[in-house]
C-alpha positions in Angstrom: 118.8 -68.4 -65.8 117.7 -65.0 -66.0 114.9 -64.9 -63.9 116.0 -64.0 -60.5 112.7 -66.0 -58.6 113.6 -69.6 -61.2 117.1 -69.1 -60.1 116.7 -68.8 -56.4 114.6 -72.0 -56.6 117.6 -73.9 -58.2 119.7 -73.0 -55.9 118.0 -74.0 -52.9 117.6 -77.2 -54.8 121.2 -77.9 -55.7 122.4 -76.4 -52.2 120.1 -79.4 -50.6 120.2 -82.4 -52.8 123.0 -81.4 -55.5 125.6 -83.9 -56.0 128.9 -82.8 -55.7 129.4 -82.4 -60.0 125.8 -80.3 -59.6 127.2 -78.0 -57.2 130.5 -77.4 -59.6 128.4 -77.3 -63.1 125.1 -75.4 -62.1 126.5 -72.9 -59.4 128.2 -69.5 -59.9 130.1 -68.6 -57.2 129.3 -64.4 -57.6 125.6 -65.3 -58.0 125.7 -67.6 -54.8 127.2 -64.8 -52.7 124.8 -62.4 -54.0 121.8 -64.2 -53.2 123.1 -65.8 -49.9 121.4 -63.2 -47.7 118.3 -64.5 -49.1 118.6 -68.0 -49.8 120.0 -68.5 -46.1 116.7 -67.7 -45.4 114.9 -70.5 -47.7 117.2 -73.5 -46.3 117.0 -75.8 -43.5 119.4 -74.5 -40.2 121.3 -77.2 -40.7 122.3 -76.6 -44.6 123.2 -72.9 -43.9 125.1 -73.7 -41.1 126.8 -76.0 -43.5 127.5 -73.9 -46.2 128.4 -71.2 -44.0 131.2 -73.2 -42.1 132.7 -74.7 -45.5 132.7 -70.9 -46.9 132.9 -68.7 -44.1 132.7 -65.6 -46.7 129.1 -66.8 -47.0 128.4 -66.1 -43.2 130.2 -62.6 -43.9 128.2 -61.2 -47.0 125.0 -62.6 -44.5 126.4 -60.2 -42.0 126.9 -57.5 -44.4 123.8 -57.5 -45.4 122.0 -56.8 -42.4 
């Protein structure tokens, strides 16, 4: 997935719904931490506060950004 705007949309899908073999096949971990800022943004409160207490580098590259 080339297309930055396609890809964002997956991940915010897989991030939500994914099964756990969705989240290991369709996700690249560089890709994830470079779009974080953003798709923290796109995600229910509850799902980034998730994400960002299982990875707490997530929560970093969040802070970074700003």
């Amino acid at each position: 997935m080339d297309r930055s705007r396609l890809r964002m949309g997956m991940y915010r899908a897989v991030l939500a719904e994914g099964q756990h073999e969705d989240l290991i096949s369709l996700l690249n971990r560089d890709l994830l931490m470079a779009q974080w800022p953003v798709l923290r943004t796109l995600v229910s409160r509850h799902l980034r506060e998730v994400w960002e207490e299982a990875f707490p580098e997530l929560a970093v590259t969040e802070t970074s950004a700003a």
